[in-house]
N, C-alpha and C positions, 0 to 999 in steps of 0.2 A: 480711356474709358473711366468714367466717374468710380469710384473705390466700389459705393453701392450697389451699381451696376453690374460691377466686378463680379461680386461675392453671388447675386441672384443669378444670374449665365454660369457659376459653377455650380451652386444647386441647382438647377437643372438639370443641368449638364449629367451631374453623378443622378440625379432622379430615375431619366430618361434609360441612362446604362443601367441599371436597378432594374428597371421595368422590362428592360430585354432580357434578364437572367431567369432562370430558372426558381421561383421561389425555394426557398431553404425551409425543409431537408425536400430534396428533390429524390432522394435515392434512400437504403439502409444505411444507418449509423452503425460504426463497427466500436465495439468497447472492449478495448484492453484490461484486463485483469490479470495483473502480474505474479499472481500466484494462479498454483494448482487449484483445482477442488475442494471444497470442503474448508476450506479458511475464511476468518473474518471479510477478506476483500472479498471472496466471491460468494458469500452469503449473504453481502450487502450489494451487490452487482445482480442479483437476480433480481430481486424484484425492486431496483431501481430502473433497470431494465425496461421492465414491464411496465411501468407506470408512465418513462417516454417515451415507450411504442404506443400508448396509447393517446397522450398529450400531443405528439407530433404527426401521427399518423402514419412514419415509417418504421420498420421494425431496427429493434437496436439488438445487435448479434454480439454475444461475450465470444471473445476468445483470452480462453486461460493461456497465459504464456511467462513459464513458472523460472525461477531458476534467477541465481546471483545475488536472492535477497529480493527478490523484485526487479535489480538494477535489469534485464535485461528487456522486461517485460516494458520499463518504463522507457528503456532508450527506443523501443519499437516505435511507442508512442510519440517520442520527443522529433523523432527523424520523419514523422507524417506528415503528408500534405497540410496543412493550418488551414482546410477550406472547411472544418467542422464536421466533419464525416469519420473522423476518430478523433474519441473519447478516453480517457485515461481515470480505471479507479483505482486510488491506491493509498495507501496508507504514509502516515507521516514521513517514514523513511525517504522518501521519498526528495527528501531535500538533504540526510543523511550522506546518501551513500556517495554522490561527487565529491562531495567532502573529503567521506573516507578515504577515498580514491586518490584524493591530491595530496594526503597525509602522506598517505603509504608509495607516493611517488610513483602510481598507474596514471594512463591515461581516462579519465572519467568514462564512464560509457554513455554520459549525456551530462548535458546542459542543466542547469537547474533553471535557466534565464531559459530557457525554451521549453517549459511547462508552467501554465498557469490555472493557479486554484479556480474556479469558478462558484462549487458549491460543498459546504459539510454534511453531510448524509447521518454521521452516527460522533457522538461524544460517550467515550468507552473508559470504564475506570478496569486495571489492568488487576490481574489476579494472579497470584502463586498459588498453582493446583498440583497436587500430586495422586499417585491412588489411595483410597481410602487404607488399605493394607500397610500402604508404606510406615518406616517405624516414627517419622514426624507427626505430630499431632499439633503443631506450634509453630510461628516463624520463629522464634528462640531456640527451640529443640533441634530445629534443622541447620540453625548458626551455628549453635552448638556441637555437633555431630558436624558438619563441614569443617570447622575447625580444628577438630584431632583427626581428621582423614582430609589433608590438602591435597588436590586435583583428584580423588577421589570418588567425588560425588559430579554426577554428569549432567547436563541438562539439555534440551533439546528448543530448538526455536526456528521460527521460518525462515532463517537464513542470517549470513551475517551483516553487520551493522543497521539489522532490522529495528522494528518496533518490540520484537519481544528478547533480541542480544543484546541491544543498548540498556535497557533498564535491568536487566541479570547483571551486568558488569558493574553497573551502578550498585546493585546492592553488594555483590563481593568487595564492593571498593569499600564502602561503607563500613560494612561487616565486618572487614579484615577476615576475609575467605577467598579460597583459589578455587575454583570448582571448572572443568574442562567443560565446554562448551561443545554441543555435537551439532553441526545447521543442515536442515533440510530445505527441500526448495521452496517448500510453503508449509502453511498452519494446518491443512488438513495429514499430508504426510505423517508433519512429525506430533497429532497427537496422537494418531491409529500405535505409532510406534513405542511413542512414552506412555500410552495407555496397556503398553504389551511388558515393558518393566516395571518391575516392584517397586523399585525405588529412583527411580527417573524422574523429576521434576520436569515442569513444562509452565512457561508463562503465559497465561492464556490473557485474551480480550475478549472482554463479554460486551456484545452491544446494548445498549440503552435504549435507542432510536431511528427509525430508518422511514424520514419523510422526504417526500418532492415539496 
């Protein structure tokens, strides 16, 4: 068969199988969010949500699935069927944590090669909040003060080798401070919790943006 030939009989060919399928989304779309409640992902997960049950026409159901940093929620996602019908929202770490994993001589709990970006929903500049009462008024003050009490001063974040443990380590590295790290399984947890200490620091991500 002529080359040209060739190539027109395979598009078809895949046209014809196309046209017997079921157009896409034939069904609900299910959306992993790898944290709990109340955190950046799932703040940004609702009403992204919402905006493709409306553009697709099938309804997109969050399930929070919290725990490891994300890693667990992510490997749910990475071990899914690839036919589009699960969705993955999550934050940076998200290429983090097999890393970590292979550092520290664990088995990965996924793939980073078996999760692909598709779309940026929010570009978020990151914040060191503590409560108003705490005795820091300054990130210098709080150097300061971490530095004549090493592991001392505690802080809380959504998990380890997250988006908000990574850049904490970074700054003690920087700093020359030891501060002990406390990880919950997500961002809303652990700020109801560091909102409950006096002097609990907590990394926060304030969103910017949240377009389809």
């Amino acid at each position: 068969m002529h080359r040209r030939s060739a190539l027109a009989a395979l598009i078809f060919s895949l046209a014809g199988l196309a046209a017997a399928q079921v157009p896409y989304p034939g069904k609900p779309i299910t959306m992993i969010v790898p944290f709990p409640p109340g955190g950046l992902a799932d703040l940004v997960a609702r009403p992204v949500a919402e905006a493709m049950s409306r553009e697709l026409g099938q309804p997109v159901v969050i399930e929070n699935k919290g725990g490891a940093g994300g890693g667990i929620g992510m490997g749910l996602a990475a071990k899914a069927p690839p036919d589009g019908y699960t969705v993955l929202l999550a934050l940076s770490s998200y290429s983090v944590i097999p890393e970590a994993d292979v550092l520290l001589g664990r088995a990965p709990m996924y793939s980073f090669a078996a999760l692909r970006p598709i779309a940026r929903f929010t570009a978020d500049p990151t914040v060191l909040a503590v409560r108003a009462e705490a005795p820091w008024k300054s990130v210098s003050e709080f150097v300061e003060d971490a530095k004549k009490r090493p592991g001392a001063v505690n802080y809380g974040s959504s998990g380890n080798y997250g988006t908000m443990h990574v850049p904490m380590e970074i700054l003690a590295q920087n700093a020359g401070i030891k501060m002990t790290h406390v990880p919950f399984t997500g961002a809303g947890p652990a700020v109801v919790r560091c909102s409950a200490a006096r002097s609990m620091p907590y990394l926060r991500v304030r969103p910017r943006c949240c377009s389809m």
